[in-house]
Every structure is written in structure tokens, then in C-alpha cells.
Z-matrix of the N, CA and C atoms (Angstrom, degrees):
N
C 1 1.442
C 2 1.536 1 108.97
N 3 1.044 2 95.42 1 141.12
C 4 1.895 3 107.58 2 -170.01
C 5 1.836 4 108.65 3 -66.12
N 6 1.288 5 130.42 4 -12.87
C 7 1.165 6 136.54 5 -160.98
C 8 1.906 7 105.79 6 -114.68
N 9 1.548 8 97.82 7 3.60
C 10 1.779 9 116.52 8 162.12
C 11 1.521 10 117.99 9 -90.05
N 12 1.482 11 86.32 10 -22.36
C 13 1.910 12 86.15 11 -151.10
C 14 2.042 13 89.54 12 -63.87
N 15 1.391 14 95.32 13 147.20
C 16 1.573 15 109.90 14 160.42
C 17 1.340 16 119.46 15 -43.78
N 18 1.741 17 122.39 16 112.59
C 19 1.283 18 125.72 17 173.25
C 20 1.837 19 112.00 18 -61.85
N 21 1.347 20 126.49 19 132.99
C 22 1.529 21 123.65 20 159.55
C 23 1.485 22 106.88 21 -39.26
N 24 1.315 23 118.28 22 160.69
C 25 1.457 24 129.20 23 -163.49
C 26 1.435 25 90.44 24 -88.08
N 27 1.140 26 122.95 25 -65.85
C 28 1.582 27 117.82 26 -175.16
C 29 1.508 28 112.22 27 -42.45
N 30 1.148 29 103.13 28 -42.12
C 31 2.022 30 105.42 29 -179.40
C 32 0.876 31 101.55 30 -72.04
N 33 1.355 32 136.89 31 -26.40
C 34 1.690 33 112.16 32 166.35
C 35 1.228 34 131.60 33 -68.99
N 36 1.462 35 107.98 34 -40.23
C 37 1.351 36 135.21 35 173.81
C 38 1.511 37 101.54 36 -42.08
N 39 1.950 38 117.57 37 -62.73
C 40 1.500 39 116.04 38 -171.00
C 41 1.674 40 102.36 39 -68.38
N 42 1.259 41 125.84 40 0.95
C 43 1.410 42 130.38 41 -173.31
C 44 1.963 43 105.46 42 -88.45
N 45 1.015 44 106.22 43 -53.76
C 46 1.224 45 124.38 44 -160.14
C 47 1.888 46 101.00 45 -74.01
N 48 1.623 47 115.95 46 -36.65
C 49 1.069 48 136.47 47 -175.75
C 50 1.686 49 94.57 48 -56.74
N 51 1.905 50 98.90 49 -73.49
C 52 1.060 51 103.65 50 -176.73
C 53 1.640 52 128.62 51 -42.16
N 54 1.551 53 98.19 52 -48.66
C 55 1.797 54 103.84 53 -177.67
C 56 1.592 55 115.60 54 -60.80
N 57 1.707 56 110.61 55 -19.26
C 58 1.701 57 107.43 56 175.86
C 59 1.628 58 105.51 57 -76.89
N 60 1.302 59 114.87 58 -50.29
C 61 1.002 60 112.90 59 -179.53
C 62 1.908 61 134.76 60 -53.36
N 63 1.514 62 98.06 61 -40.05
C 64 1.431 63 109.13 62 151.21
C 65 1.528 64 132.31 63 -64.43
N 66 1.402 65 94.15 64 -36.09
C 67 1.812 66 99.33 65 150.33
C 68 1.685 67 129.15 66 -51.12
N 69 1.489 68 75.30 67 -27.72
C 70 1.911 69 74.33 68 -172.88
C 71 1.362 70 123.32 69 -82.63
N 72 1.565 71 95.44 70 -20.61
C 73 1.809 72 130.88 71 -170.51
C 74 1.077 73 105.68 72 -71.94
N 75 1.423 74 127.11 73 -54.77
C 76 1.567 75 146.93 74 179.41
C 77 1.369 76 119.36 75 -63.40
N 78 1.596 77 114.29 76 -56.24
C 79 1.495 78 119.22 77 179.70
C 80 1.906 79 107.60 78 -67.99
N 81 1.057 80 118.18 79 -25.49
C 82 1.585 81 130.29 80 162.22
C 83 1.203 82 93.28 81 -40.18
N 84 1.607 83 99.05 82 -92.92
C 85 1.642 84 103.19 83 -157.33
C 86 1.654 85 127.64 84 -66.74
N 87 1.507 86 106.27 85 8.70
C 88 1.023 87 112.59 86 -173.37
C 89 1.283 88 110.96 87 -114.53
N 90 1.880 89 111.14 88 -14.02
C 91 1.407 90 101.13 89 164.73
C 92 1.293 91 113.04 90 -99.06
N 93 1.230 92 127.61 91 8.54
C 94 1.525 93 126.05 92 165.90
C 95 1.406 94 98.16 93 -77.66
N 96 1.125 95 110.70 94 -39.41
C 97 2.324 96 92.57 95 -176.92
C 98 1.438 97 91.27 96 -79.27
N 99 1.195 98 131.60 97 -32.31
C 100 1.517 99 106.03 98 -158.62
C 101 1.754 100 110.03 99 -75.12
N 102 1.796 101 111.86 100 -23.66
C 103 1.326 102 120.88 101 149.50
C 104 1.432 103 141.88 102 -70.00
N 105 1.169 104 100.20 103 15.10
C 106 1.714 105 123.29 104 163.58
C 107 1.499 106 93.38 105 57.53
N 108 1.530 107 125.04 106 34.02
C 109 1.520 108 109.50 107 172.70
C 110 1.486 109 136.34 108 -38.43
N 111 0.825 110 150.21 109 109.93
C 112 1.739 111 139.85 110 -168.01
C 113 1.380 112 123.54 111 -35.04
N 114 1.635 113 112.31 112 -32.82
C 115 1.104 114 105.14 113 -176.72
C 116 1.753 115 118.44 114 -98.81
N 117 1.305 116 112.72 115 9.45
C 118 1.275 117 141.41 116 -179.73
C 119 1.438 118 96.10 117 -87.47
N 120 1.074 119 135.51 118 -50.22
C 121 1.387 120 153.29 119 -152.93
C 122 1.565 121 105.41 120 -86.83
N 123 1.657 122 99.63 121 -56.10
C 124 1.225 123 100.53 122 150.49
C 125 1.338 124 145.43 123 -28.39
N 126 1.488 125 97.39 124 -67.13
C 127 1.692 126 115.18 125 172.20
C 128 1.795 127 112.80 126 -51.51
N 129 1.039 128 121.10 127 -62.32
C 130 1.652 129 136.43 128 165.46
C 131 1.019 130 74.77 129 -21.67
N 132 1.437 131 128.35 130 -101.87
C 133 1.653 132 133.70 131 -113.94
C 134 1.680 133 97.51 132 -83.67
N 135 1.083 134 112.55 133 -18.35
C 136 1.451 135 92.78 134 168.41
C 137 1.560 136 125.88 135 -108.78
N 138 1.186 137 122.11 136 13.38
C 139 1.399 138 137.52 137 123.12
C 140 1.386 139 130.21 138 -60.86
N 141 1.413 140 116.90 139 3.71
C 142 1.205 141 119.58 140 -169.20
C 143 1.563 142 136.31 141 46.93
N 144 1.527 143 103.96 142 16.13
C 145 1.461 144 109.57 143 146.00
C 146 1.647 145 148.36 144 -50.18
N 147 1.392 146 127.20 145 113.45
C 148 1.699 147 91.41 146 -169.71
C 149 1.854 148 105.99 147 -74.84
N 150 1.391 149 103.84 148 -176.58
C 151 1.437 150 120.44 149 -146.45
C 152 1.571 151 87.16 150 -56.46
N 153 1.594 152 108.58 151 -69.62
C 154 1.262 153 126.16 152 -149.25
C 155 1.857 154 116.94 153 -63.80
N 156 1.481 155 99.39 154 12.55
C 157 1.984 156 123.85 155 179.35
C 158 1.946 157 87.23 156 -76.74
N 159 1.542 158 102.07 157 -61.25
C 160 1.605 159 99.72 158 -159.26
C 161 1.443 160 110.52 159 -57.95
N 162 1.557 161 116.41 160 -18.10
C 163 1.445 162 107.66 161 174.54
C 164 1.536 163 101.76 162 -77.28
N 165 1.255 164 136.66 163 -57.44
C 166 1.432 165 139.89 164 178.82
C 167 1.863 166 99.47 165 -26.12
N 168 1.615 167 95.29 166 -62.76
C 169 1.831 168 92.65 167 -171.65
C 170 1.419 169 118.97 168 -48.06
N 171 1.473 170 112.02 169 -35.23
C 172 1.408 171 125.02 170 -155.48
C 173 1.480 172 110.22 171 -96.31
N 174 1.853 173 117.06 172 -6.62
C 175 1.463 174 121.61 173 161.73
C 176 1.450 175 98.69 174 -87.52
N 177 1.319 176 142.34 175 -37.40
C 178 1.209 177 158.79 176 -143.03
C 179 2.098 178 80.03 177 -91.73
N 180 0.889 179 105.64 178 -104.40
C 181 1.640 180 99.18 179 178.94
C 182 1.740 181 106.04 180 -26.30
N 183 1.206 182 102.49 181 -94.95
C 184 1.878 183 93.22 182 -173.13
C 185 1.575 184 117.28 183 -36.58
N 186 0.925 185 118.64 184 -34.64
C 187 1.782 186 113.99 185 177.25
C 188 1.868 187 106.04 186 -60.77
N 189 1.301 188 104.30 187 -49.86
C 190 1.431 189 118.61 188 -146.17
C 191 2.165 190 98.32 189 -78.30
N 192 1.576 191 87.57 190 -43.80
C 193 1.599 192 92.03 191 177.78
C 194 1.759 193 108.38 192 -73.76
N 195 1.576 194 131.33 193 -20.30
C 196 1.437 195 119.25 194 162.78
C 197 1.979 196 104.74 195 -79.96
N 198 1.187 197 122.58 196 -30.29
C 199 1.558 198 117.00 197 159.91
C 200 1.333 199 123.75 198 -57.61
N 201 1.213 200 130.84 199 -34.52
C 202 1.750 201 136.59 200 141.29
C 203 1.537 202 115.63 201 -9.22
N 204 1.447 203 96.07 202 -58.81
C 205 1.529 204 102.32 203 -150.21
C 206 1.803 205 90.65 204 -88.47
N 207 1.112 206 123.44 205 35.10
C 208 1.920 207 109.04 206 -170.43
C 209 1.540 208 85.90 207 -151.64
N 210 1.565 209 111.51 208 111.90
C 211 1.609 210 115.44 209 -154.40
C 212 1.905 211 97.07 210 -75.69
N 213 1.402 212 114.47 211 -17.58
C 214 1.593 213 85.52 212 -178.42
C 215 1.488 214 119.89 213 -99.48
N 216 1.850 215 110.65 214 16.38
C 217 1.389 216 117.24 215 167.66
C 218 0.978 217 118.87 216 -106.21
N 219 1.535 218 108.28 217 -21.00
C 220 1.242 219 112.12 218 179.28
C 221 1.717 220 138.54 219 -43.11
N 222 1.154 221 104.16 220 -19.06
C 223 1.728 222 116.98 221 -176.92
C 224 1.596 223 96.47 222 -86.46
N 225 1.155 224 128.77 223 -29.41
C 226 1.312 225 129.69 224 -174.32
C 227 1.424 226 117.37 225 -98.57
N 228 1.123 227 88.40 226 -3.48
C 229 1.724 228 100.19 227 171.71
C 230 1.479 229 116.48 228 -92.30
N 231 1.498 230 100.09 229 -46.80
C 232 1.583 231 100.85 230 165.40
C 233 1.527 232 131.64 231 -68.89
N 234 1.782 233 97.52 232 -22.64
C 235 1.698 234 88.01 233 162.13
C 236 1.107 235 115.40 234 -46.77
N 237 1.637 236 129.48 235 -42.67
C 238 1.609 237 128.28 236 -112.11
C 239 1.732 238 69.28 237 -112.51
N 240 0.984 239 132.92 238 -39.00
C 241 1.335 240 134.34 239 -158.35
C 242 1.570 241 94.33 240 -82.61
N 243 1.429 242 132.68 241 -47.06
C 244 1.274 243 137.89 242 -174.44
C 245 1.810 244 101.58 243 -54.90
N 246 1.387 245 109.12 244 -62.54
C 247 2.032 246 119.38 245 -179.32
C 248 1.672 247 95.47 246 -43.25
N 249 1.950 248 121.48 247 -40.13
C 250 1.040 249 113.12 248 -150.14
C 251 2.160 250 94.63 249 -78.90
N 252 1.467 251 114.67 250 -19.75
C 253 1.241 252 113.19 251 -165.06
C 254 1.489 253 108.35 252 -80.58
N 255 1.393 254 100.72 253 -27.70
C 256 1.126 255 108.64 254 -179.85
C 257 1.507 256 133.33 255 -61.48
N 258 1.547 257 108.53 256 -39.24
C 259 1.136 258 116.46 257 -177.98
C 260 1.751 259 106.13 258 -88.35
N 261 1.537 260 114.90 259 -16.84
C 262 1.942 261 112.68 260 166.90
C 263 2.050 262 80.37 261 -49.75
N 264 1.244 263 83.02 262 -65.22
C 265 2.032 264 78.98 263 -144.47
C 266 1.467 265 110.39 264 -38.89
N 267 1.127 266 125.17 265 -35.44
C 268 1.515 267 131.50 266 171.86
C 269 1.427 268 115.16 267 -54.55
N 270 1.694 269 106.14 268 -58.31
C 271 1.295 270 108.52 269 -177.80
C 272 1.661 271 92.18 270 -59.56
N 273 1.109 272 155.71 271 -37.42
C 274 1.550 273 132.60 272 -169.53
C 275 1.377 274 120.56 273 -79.48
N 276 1.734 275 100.78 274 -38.80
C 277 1.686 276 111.27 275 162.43
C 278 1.455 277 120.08 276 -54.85
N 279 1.271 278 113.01 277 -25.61
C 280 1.632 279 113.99 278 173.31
C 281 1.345 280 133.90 279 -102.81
N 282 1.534 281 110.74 280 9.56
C 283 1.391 282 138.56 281 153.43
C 284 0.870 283 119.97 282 -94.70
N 285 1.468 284 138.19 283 -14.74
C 286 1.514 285 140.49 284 -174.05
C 287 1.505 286 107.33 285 73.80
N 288 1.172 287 124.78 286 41.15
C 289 1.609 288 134.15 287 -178.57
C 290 1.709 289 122.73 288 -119.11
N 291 1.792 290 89.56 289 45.38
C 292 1.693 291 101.62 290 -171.66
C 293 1.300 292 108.44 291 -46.35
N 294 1.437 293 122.29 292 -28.78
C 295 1.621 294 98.57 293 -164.61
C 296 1.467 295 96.64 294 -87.08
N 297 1.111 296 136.25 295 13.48
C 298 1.893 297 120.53 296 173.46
C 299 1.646 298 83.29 297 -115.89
N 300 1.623 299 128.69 298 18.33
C 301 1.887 300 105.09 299 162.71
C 302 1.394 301 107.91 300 -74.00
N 303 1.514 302 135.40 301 -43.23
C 304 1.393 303 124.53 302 -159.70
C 305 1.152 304 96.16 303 -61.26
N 306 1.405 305 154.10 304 -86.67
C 307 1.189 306 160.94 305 -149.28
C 308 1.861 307 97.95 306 -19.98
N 309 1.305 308 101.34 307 -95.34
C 310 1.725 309 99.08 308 -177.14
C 311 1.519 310 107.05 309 -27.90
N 312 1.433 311 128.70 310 -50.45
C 313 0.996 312 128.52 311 -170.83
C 314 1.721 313 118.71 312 -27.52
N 315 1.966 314 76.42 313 -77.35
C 316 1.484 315 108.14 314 173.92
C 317 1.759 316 115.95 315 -24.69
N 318 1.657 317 96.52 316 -64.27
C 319 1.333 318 107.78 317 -176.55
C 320 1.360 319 117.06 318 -64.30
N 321 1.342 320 126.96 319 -19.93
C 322 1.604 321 139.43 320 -173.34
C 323 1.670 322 85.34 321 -58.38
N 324 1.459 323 87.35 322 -77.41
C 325 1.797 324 98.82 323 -161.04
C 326 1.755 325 115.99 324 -36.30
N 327 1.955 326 97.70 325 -52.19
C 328 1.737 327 84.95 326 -176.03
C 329 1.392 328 123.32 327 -87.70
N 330 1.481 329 110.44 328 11.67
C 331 2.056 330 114.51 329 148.35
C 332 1.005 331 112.40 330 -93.87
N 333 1.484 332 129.76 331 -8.66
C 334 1.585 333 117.97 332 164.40
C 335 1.455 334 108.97 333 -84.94
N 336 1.644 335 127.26 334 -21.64
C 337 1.142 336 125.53 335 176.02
C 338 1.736 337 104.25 336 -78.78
N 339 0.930 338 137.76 337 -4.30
C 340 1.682 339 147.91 338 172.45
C 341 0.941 340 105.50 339 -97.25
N 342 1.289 341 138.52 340 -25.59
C 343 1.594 342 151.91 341 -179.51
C 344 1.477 343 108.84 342 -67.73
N 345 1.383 344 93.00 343 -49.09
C 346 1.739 345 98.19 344 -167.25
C 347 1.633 346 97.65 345 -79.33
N 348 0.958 347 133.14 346 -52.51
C 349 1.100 348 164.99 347 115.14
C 350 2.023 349 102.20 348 38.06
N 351 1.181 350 73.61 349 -55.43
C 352 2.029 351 89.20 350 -171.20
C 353 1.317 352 99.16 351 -115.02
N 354 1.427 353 139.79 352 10.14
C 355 1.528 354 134.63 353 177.17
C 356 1.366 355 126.99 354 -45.49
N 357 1.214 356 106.53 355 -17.75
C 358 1.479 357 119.62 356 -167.87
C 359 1.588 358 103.44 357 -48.84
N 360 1.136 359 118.00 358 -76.86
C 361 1.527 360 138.48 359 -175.48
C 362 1.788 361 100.25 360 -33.92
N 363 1.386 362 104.41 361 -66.84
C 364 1.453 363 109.71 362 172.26
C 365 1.568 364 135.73 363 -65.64
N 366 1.179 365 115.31 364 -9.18
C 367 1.447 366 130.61 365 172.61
C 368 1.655 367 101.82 366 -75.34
N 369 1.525 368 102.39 367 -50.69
C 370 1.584 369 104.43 368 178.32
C 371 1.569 370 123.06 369 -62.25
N 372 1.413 371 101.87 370 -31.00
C 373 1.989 372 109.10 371 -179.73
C 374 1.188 373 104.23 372 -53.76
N 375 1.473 374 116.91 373 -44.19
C 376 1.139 375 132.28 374 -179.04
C 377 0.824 376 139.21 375 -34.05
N 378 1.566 377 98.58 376 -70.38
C 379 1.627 378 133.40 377 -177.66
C 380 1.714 379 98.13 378 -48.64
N 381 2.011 380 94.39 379 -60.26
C 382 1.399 381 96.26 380 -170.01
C 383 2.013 382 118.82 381 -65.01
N 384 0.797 383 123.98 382 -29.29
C 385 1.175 384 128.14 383 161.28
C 386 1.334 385 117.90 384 -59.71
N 387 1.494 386 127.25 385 -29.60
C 388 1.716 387 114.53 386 163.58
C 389 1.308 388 123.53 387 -71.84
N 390 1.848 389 108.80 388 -32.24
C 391 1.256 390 128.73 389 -175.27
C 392 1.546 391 99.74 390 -67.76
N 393 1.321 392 132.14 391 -33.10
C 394 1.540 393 139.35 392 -167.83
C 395 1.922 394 106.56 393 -85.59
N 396 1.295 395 108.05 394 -23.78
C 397 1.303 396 116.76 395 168.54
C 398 1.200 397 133.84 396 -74.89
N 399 1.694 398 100.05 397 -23.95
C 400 1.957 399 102.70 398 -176.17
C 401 1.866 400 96.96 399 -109.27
């Protein structure tokens, strides 16, 4: 299976770079909600979120960016982190707050590029879950 073969040393290297750095991105924004910052709190409530969503987001980011860094969760971490980018960009597209859309964007793409990246683990759940179906 194509998702065994040995990564080049340098591609791991830009892999590993990338996944600290998205670690760093995630546990940020995820310990500002999980510290009930004011202006975090802010943001929620005037998106019309209730309070206790920004803690959900902010275990969901901090959980998902220390699952990053552990190569056989990692693919499932970036899903969970990818659903989580998805819905920032919405929540900004549906406030009229284009200039904070690139950001999620940005971040969508380089945890979906870590995603693919770490598929291995998740290609197999897969497999075995279709194989358990027929």
C-alpha cells in the first residue's frame, strides 16, 4: 500500500517542522478559549454561540494540536481539526468578517496537508471497517 512506502528524510523533516508549528497554532488558540479570555467570549456571544461551545472548540483545538504530534493519531487529529477549520471560516463568512476568512482557510489546507500526510493509520480503519461490512 502506497501510504507504507518510506517517507524521504527531508519530507519528513518539512513534516515534522510543519506539525510543531501547527501545534503551536492550535494549543494557542485553544488555550485562550479554554482560559475563558474576554475577548474569546466575546467573539462566541456575538456569533451567537452559547458560552460553554468555546470551551468544546478550545479542547477540540488543544487536544487535536497535542494529537498532531503522535504519528498514528495524527490523521485523525487533523480530520477533527480540519471539521474544526471549517466551521471558523463559516462562522466568519456568516458574520460578514471576510478579512478573519483566510486564516481558517490557511490553517484548513496545512492540517489537511498533515492529514494526507499521516493517512496511513486511517486508510487502514477504513479498510477494516469495509472489510467488517461485507
Amino acid at each position: 500500500m502506497e501510504a507504507t512506502k518510506p517517507m524521504a528524510m527531508w519530507k519528513l523533516v518539512l513534516l515534522w517542522i510543519l506539525t510543531v508549528l501547527l501545534t503551536a497554532v492550535f494549543l494557542t488558540a485553544g488555550g485562550t478559549k479554554l482560559a475563558g479570555l474576554p475577548v474569546q467570549a466575546d467573539n462566541f456571544a456575538r456569533w451567537g454561540y452559547p458560552g460553554w461551545f468555546m470551551y468544546v472548540v478550545g479542547v477540540v483545538e488543544a487536544g487535536g494540536a497535542i494529537a498532531l504530534l503522535v504519528p498514528r493519531i495524527a490523521g485523525f487529529a487533523a480530520i477533527l481539526l480540519c471539521g474544526t477549520m471549517v466551521g471558523a471560516a463559516l462562522t466568519h463568512l456568516v458574520h460578514g468578517e471576510m478579512t478573519a476568512v483566510p486564516v481558517p482557510l490557511v490553517l484548513l489546507a496545512l492540517v489537511a496537508l498533515v492529514g494526507y500526510a499521516r493517512r496511513g493509520p486511517v486508510l487502514v480503519l477504513f479498510t477494516r471497517m469495509k472489510q467488517d461490512q461485507a
